[in-house]
N, C-alpha and C positions, 0 to 999 in steps of 0.2 A: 504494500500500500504506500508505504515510504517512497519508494521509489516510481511509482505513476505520479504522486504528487510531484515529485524532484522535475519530471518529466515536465509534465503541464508544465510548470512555471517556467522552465527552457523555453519550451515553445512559447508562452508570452513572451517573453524576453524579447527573445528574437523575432516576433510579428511589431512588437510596441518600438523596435529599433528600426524596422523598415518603415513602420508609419513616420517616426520623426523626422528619415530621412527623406522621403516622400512629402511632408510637410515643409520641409525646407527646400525641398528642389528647388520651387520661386522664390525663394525670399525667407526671411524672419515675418515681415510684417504684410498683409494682417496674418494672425492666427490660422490655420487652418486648420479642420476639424480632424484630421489627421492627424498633424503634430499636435495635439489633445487629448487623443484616442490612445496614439503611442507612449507619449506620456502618463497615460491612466496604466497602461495595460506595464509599461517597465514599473510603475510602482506598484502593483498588484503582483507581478512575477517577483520583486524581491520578498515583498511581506508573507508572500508565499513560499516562498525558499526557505526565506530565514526562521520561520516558525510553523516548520514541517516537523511532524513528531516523529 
């Protein structure tokens, strides 16, 4: 079980890192709902990581 969880949060990781990048293609400004998303999803892949039982 430990390690599906280990997994998922990989794959967030790495989907919330393409969005960021994806959200920056154009620009910093404005926001895009991308660099957001990716954002959301790298801090939900660490909290998930780090406080995997």
């Amino acid at each position: 079980m430990r390690r599906s969880r280990q997994i998922i949060a990989l794959v967030m990781g790495v989907t919330g890192a393409a969005l960021i990048v994806r959200g920056l293609w154009g620009g910093v400004w404005p926001l895009s709902v991308q660099f957001i998303a990716g954002v959301f999803l790298e801090v939900l892949a660490v909290l998930r990581w780090r406080y995997t039982i």
